[in-house]
N, C-alpha and C positions, 0 to 999 in steps of 0.2 A: 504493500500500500504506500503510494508515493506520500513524500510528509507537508504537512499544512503548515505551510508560513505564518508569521504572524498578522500580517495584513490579510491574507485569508481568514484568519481564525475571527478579528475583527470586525470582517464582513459581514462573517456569520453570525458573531453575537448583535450588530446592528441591525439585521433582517429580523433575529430573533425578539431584537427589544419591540423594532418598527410593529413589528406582528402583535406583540403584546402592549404596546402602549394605545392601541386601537382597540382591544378590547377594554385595557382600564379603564377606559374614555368611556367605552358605551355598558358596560355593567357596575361601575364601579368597583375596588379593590374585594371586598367582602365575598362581593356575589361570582368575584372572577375566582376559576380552575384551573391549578398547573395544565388541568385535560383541555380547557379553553384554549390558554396560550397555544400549546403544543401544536393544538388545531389548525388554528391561524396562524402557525407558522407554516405550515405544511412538510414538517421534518418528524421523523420518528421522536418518542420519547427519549430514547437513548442518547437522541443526537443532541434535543435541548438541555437532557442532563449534563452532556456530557461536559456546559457551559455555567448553569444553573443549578442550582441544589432545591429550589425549590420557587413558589411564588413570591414570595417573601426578598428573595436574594432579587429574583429578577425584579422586582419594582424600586429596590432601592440602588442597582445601579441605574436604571432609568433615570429618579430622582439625584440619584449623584452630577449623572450628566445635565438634568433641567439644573441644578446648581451651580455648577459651570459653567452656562450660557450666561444665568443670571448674575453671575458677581458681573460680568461685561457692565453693568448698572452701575457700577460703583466704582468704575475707573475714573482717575481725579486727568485733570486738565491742565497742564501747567500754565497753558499758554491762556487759555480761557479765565474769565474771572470766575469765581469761585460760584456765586451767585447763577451762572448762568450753567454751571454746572450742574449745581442742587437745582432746576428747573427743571434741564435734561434729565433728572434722575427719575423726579416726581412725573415728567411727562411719561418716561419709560412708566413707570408703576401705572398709571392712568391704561395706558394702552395694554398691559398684562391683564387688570382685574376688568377691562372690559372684554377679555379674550379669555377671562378666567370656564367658562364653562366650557369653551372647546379642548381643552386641555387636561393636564393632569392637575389643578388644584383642587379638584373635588375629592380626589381620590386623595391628597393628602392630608386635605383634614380629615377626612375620614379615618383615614391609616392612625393619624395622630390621636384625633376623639377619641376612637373606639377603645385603641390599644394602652391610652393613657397612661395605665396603671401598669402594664409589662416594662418592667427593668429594663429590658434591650431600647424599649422603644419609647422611655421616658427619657436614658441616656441619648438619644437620637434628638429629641425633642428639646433639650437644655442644648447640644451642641448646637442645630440649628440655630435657636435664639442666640447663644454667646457670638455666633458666626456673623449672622446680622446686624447683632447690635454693636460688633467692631468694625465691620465692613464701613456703616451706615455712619457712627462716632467719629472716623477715621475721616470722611466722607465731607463733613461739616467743619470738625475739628482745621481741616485743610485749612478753611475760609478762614477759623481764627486764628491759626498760624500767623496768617498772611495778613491779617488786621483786614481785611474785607467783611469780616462780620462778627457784630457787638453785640452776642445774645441781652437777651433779657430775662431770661430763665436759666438755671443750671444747665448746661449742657448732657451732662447725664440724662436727667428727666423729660427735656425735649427732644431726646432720642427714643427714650421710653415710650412715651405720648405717641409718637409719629407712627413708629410701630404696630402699637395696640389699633393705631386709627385706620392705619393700611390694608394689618388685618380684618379689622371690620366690614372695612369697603370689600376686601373681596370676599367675604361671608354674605355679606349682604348681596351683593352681584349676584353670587353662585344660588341663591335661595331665589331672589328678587326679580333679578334680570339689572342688568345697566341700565336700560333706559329708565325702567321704574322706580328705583333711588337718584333721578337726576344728577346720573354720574360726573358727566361732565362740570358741572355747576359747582357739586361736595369739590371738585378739585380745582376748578376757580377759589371758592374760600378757600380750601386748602393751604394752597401757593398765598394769596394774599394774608391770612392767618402766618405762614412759616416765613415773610416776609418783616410782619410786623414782631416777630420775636428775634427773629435772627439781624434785623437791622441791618440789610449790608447797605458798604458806604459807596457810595454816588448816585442812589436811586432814592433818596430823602426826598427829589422835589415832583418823584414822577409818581403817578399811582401805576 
């Protein structure tokens, strides 16, 4: 049996995810079956074992790699001002929780709610958050480095805040629909709200 490269071996586990991040979507994490995936991938069981160990493995490298897309969010600007950065950021977030139901967000609250209480996936659950909330610190912090912006709240706690709100919005989305929480609008105040706290300087005389 001639040997499988690693760019082959990759292909395969990509075909494998592709197949299975198309049923997470349409059954949700719960209701989905390693015999689903396997299905839709159209490979023996053997062959998706021989990548996976189970449903579980294969949905969090999925979500490894939707994580790696998403730090791309949080890349700082050097050349940009700070402000128009944390805009960019926020406009990104805007455009994710209006896309949140096509997606795998559903299935990771879900993964996260249900599983709350299992050790493995509380640990999961705290690294996420500690992950965000330096990325996002880190993200801001930039700006006050740089004297482009003169919180008016603790910086910690307006990290915190931001978060919790995000999350909301895309709870809210995934139950609601964007249109019906007046998505766009929640993120107009948003920005002019994360404006008037973070003070950056040379936009004092503009709204």
């Amino acid at each position: 049996m001639p040997k499988i490269s690693q760019q082959q071996k990759e292909a395969i586990r990509m075909d494998i995810l592709n197949s299975a991040r198309s049923v997470f979507i349409e059954k949700g994490y719960e209701a989905t079956s390693m015999s689903d995936i396997v299905t839709s991938s159209s490979r023996s069981f053997g062959g998706v074992y021989l990548y996976y160990s189970g449903k579980e493995d294969v949905f969090l490298d999925l979500l490894r790699r939707e994580y790696e897309n998403m730090a791309l969010d949080f890349v700082l600007e050097e050349q940009g001002s700070a402000w128009n950065t944390f805009v960019q950021f926020i406009r990104g977030q805007e455009r994710r929780v209006r896309e949140a139901n096509t997606g795998l967000s559903p299935c990771l609250y879900e993964y996260f709610i249900v599983g709350r209480r299992e050790g493995h996936r509380r640990k999961l659950i705290e690294e996420r958050s500690q992950s965000v909330y330096g990325a996002l610190f880190d993200l801001i912090n930039h700006g006050v480095q740089r004297e482009e912006f003169h919180p008016a709240q603790p910086l910690d706690i307006f990290v915190h805040w931001l978060i919790s709100l995000l999350e909301g919005l895309y709870i809210e989305s995934i139950i609601n629909g964007s249109e019906n929480i007046k998505l766009s609008q929640q993120f107009e105040l948003l920005i002019t709200v994360c404006r008037s706290i973070l003070m950056p300087s040379g936009l004092e005389g503009n709204i």
